[in-house]
C-alpha positions as CSV (number, residue, x, y, z in Angstrom):
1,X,94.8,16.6,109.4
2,X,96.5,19.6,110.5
3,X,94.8,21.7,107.5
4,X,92.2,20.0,108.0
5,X,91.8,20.9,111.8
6,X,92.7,25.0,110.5
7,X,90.2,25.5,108.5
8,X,87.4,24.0,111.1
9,X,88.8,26.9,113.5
10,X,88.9,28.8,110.8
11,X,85.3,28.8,109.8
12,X,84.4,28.0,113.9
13,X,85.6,31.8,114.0
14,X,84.0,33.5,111.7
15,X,80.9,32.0,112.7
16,X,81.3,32.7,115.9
17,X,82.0,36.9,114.6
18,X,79.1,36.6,112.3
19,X,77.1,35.7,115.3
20,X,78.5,37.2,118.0
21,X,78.5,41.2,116.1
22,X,76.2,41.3,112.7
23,X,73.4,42.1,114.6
24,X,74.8,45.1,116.2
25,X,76.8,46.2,113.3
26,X,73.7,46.1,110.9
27,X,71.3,48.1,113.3
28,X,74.0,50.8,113.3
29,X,74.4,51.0,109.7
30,X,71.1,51.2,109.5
31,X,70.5,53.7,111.9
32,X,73.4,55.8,110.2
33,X,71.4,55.4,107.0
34,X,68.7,56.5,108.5
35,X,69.9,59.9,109.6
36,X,71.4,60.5,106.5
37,X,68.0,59.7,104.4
38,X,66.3,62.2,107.1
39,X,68.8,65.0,106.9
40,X,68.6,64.2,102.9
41,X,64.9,65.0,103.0
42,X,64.7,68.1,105.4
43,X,67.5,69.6,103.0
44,X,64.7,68.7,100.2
45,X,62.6,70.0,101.9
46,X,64.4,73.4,103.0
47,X,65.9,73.7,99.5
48,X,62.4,73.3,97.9
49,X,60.9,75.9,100.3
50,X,63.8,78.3,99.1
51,X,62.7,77.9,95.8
52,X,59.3,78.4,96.3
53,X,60.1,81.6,98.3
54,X,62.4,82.8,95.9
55,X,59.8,81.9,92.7
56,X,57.4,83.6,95.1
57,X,59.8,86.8,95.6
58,X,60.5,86.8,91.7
59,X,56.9,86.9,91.4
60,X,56.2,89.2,93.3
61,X,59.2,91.7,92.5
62,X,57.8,91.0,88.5
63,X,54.3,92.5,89.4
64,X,56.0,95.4,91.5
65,X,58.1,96.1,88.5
66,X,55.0,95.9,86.7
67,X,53.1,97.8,88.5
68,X,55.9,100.5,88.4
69,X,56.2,100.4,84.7
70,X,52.3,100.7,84.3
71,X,52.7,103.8,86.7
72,X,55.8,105.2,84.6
73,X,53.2,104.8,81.2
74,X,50.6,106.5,83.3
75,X,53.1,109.4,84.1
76,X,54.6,109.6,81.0
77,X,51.0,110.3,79.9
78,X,50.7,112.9,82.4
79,X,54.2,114.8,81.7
80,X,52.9,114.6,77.9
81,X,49.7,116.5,78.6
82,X,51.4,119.1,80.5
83,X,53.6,120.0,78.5
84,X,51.4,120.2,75.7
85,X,49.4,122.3,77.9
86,X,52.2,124.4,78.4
87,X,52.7,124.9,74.8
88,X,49.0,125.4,74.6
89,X,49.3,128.3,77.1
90,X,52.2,130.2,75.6
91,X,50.2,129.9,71.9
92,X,47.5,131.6,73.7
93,X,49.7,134.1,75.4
94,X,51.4,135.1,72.4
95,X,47.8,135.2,70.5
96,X,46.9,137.5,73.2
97,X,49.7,139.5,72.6
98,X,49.2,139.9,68.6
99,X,45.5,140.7,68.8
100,X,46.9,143.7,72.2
101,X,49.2,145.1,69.1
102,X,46.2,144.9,66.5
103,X,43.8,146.4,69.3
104,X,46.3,149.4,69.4
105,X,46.6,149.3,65.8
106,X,42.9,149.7,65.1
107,X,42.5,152.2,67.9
108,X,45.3,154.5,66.6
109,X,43.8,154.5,62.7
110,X,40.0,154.9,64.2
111,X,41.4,158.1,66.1
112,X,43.1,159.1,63.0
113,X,39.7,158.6,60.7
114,X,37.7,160.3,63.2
115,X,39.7,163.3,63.2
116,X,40.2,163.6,59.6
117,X,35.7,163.2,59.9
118,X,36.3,166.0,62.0
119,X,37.5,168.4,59.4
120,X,35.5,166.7,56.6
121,X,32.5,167.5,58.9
122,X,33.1,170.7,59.5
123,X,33.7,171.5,55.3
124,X,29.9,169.8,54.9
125,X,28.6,172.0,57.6
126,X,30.1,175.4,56.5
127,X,28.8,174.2,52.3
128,X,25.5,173.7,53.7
129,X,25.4,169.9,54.0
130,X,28.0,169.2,50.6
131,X,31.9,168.0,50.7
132,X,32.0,171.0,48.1
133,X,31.1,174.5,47.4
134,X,29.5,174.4,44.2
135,X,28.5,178.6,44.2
136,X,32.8,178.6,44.5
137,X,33.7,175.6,41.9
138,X,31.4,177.1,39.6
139,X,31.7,180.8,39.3
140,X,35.1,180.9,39.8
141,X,35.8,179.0,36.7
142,X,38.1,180.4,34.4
143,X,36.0,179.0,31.2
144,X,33.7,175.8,30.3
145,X,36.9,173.5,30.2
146,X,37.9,175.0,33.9
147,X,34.6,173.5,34.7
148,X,34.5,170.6,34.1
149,X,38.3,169.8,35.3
150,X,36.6,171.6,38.9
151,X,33.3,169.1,38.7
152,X,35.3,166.1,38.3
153,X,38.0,166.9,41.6
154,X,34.7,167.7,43.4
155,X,33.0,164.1,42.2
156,X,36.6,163.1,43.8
157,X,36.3,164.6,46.6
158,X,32.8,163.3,47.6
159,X,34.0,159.5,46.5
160,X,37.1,160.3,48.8
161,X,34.8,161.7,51.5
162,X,32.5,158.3,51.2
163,X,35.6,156.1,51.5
164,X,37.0,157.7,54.6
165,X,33.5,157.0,56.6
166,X,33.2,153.6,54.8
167,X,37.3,152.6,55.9
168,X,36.3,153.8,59.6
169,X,33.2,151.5,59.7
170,X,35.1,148.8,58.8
171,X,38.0,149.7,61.2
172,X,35.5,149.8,63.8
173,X,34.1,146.3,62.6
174,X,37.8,144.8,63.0
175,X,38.5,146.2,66.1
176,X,35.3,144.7,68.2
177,X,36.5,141.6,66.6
178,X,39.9,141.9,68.0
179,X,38.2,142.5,71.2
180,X,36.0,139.9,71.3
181,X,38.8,137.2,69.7
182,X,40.9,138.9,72.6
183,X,38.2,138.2,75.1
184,X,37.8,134.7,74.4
185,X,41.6,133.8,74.3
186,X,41.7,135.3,77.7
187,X,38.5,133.4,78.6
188,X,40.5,129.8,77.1
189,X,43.6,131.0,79.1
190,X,41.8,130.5,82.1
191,X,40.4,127.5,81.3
192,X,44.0,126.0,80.0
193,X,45.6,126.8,83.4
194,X,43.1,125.7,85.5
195,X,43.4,122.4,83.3
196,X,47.4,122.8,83.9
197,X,46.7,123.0,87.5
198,X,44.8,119.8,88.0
199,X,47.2,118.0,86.3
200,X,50.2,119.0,87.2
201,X,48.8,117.9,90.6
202,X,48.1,114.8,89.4
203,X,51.6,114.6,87.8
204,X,52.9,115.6,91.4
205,X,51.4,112.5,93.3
206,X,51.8,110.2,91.1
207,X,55.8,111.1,91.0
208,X,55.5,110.6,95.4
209,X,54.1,107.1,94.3
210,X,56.9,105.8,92.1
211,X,59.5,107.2,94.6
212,X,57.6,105.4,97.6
213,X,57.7,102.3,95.2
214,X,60.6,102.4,94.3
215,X,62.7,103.1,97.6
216,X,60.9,100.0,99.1
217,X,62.8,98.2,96.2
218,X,65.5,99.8,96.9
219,X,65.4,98.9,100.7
220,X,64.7,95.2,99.5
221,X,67.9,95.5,98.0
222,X,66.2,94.9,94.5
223,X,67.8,96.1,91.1
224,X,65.5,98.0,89.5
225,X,66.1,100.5,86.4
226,X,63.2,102.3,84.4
227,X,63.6,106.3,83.6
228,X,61.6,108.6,82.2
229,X,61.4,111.5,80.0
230,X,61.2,114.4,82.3
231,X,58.9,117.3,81.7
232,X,61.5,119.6,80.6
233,X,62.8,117.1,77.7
234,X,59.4,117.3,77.0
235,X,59.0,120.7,76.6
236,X,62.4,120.9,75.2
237,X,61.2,118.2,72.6
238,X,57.8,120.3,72.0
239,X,60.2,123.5,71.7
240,X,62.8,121.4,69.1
241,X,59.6,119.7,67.3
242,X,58.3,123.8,66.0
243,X,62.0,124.6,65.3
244,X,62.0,121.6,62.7
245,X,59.3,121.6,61.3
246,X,59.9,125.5,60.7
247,X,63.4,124.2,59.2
248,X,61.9,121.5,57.3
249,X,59.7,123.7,55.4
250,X,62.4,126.3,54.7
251,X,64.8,123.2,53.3
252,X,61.8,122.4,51.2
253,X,60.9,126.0,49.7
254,X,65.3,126.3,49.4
255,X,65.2,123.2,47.3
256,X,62.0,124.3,45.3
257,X,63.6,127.3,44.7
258,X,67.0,125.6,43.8
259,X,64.8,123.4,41.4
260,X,63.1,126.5,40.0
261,X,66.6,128.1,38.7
262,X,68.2,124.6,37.4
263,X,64.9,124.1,34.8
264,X,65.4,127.9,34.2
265,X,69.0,127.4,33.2
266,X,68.6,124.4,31.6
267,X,65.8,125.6,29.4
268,X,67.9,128.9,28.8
269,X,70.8,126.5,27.6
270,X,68.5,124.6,25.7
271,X,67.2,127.7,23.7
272,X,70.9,128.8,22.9
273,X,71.2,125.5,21.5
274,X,68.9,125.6,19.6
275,X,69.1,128.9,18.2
276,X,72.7,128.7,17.1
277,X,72.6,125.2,15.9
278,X,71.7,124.6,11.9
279,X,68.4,125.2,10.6
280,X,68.4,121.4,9.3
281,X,69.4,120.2,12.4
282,X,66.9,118.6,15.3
283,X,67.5,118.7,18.6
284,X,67.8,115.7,21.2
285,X,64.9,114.3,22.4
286,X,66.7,112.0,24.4
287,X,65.0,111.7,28.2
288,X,66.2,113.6,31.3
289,X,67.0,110.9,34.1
290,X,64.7,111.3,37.0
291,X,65.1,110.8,40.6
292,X,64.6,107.1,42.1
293,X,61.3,106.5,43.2
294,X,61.1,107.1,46.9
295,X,59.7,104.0,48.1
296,X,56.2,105.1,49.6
297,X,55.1,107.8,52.0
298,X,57.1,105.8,54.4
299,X,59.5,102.9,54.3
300,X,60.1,100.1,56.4
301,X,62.9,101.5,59.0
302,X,65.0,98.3,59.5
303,X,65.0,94.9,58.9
304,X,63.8,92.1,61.2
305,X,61.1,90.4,62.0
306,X,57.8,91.6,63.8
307,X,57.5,91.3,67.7
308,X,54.5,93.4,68.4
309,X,52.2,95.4,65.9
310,X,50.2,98.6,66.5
311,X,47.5,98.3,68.5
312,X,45.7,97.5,71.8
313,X,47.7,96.0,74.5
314,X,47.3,93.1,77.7
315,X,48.9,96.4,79.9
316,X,51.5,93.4,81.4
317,X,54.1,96.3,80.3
318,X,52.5,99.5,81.5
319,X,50.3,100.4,78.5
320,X,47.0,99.1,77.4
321,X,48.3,100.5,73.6
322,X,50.8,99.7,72.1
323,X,51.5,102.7,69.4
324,X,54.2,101.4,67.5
325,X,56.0,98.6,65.4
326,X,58.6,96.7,67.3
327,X,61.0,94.7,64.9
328,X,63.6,92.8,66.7
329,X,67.0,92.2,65.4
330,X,70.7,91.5,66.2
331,X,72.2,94.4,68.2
332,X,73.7,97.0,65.6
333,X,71.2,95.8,62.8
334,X,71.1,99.2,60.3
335,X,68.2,101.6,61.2
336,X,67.1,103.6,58.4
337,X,64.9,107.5,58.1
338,X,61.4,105.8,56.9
339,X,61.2,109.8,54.6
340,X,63.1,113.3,54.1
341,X,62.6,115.6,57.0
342,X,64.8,117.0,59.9
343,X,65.9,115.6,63.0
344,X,64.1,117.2,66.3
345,X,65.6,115.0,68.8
346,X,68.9,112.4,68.7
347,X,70.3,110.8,71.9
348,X,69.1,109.2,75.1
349,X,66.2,109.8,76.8
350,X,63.3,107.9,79.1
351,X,62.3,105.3,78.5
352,X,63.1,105.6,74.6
353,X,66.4,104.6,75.3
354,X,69.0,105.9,72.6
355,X,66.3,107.6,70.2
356,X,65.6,109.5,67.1
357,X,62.7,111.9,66.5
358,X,62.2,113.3,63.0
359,X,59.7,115.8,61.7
360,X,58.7,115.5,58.5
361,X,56.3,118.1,56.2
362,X,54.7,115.9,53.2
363,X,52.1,117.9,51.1
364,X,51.6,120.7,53.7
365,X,50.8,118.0,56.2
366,X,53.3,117.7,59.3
367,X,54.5,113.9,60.3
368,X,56.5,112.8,63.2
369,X,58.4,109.2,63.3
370,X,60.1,108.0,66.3
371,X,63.2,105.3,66.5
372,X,63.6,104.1,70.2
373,X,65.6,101.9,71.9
374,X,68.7,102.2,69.6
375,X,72.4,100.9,70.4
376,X,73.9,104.0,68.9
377,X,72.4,107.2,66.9
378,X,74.4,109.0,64.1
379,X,72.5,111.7,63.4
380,X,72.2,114.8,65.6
381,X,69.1,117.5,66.9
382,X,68.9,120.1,63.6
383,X,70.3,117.9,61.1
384,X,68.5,117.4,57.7
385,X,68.0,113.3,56.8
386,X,66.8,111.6,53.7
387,X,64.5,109.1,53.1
388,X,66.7,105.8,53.3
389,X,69.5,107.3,55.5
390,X,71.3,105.7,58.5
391,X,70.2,107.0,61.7
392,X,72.0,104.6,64.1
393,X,72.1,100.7,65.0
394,X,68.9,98.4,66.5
395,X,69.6,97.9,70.6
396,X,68.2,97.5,73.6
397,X,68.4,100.7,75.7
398,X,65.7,102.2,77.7
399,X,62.5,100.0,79.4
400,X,63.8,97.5,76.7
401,X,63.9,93.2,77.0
402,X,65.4,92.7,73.8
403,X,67.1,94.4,70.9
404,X,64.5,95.6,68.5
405,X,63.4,98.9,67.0
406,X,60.1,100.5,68.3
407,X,59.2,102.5,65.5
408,X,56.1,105.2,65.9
409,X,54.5,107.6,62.9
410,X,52.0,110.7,64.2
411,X,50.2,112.4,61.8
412,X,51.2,116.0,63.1
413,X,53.5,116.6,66.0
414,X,54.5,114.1,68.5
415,X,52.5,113.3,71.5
416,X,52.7,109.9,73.4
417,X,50.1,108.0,75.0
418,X,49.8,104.6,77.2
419,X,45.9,103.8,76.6
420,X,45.1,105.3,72.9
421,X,46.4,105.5,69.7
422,X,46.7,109.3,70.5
423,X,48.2,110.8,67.5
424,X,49.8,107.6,65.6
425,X,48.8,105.6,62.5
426,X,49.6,102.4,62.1
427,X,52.9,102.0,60.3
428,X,52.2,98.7,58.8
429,X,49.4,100.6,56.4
430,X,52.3,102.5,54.7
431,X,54.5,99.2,54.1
């Protein structure tokens, strides 16, 4: 009965707390869930906002980056042609300064000619029109043998007197075209300096435009990293690019040469051989070993596989044109010289990165191939490289995303360009 009585109170009680609080306890809970789910939602809602502004930023920071690499192709374009035109301008001047010396040249020998005219003139005038006087070669002849020795020296003298006008005509001829050459490369001098002018201009403002660009990136407190090749490692690469090619030809015609004496002594020992072997006796027939065949006018620099061929370009990286092969490959991956020639440029530099420039002279025709964006470079400026030697490791240096070679060929010297083909071939027509 007792139990019986506890566990009516028991249950009276909790009734009487389920009814007396639930009501107030649940509306609180609910109300606390509430809040939460709210303050849930506005962080949502903030967080998804910061995402959108940040996406939005990145965005935007990705077209001004862009934008700035399009203008660094653009300039690189720029710094290109001017210092070609520089180059152009000191050919000219030193032109101008060979035909000045051949001007002088011409002048002195006409001077000379006319005063040995002079005295030729003057012979003809006192013998009566002739180079000779005949009354004097004739009767002052010893004998008939005397005679004829005196005729011929005065048929000598009139062919000698008929040279001398006809070597001043044609000194005269080359001087007016000395003059006139001289004239005109005075005339083109102008015209490459005023060209110089304008674009160095150019060059000028569109340098203030990629610093305004890039100090508001700066101010934003955005990283931002893309460097160019200056206009005096331009030049200095226009200067190296004559000095190798000028070496490249003289290692050639030293290794002709070289080539030259080893058949000569080889067929000279050959000949002894055979002169103090037996009569009876033949000699060996058996085949000289050649050289390994070279692979092609060019061969492919590295291995990998192909990211972007020659050609044009969306301009999403700065250039409408894209005038290389890239080949991508593990940072390090063996870069080799595509042929023989010597290196005009080896280390950093714009937006190459780590580079390599070679000049190469195949069949009297010059060749340039470039190697950009390389980890590391093993060669050096001057040095002499065969076909198949390694010139460094694959990277990603420079206005690089990736490691991978970029790998140009010019016919002729080097001379880069953002929106044409310029002076490249497409390497994949060699391979």
């Amino acid at each position: 009965m007792y139990n019986l009585k506890k566990f009516a109170a028991t249950v009276t009680l909790g009734a009487l707390l389920i009814g007396g609080t639930s009501p107030t306890y649940a509306a609180s809970l609910t109300e606390k869930q509430k809040k939460v789910q709210e303050q849930r939602q506005k962080n949502s809602s903030e967080q998804s906002k910061a995402n959108s502004s940040i996406q939005s930023r990145e965005q935007a920071i990705s077209k001004e980056q862009q934008e700035i690499n399009k203008l660094d192709a653009e300039l690189q374009d720029v710094i290109n042609d001017v210092a070609q035109k520089k180059a152009e301008i000191r050919a000219t001047e030193e032109k101008i300064k060979k035909l000045q010396a051949q001007i002088k040249k011409y002048e002195a020998k006409m001077k000379a000619q006319e005063d040995l005219m002079k005295d030729r003139m003057a012979t003809m005038q006192k013998n009566g029109g002739s180079s000779v006087n005949w009354a004097e070669f004739i009767f002052g002849s010893k004998d008939f043998g005397d005679l004829i020795t005196r005729m011929i020296t005065a048929g000598t003298i009139q062919e000698n007197d008929q040279q001398i006008f006809e070597e001043y005509e044609a000194t005269k001829e080359k001087l007016a075209k000395a003059q006139a050459d001289l004239k005109a490369e005075r005339d083109s001098l102008v015209k490459q300096k005023e060209e110089l002018e304008k674009r160095q201009k150019e060059l000028d403002q569109k340098m203030k435009e990629r610093a305004a660009k890039i100090k508001k990136l700066e101010a934003e407190k955005v990283k931002f990293e893309s460097k160019l090749m200056s206009l005096q490692e331009m030049e200095d690469t226009l200067k190296a690019q004559e000095q190798a090619i000028q070496a490249e030809i003289e290692a050639q015609r030293r290794a002709e040469e070289e080539a030259r004496r080893a058949a000569a002594a080889t067929a000279a020992a050959k000949k002894q051989q055979g002169s103090s072997s037996n009569s009876g006796s033949s000699a060996s027939t058996a085949p000289v070993a050649s050289a390994p065949a070279s692979g092609g006018m060019f061969q492919r620099p590295a291995s990998g596989r192909l990211t972007q061929g020659w050609g044009p370009a969306s301009g999403a990286n700065g250039y409408s044109f894209h005038n290389a092969l890239d080949i991508a490959g593990p940072v390090g991956t063996p870069i080799y010289a595509a042929q023989t020639g010597t290196v005009l440029r080896a280390g950093w530099g714009g937006a190459y990165g780590n580079h390599v420039m070679i000049a190469h002279v195949i069949n009297g025709q010059v060749w340039t191939t470039v190697y950009a964006h390389m980890s590391s470079v093993s060669v050096s400026a001057g040095q002499r490289v065969s076909q198949g030697q390694n010139l460094g490791g694959m990277g990603s240096t420079g206005n690089s995303t990736g490691s991978h070679l970029h790998f140009e060929i010019h016919r002729g010297g080097y001379s880069y360009s953002s929106s044409s083909a310029g002076s490249t071939i497409n390497p994949a027509s060699f391979f």
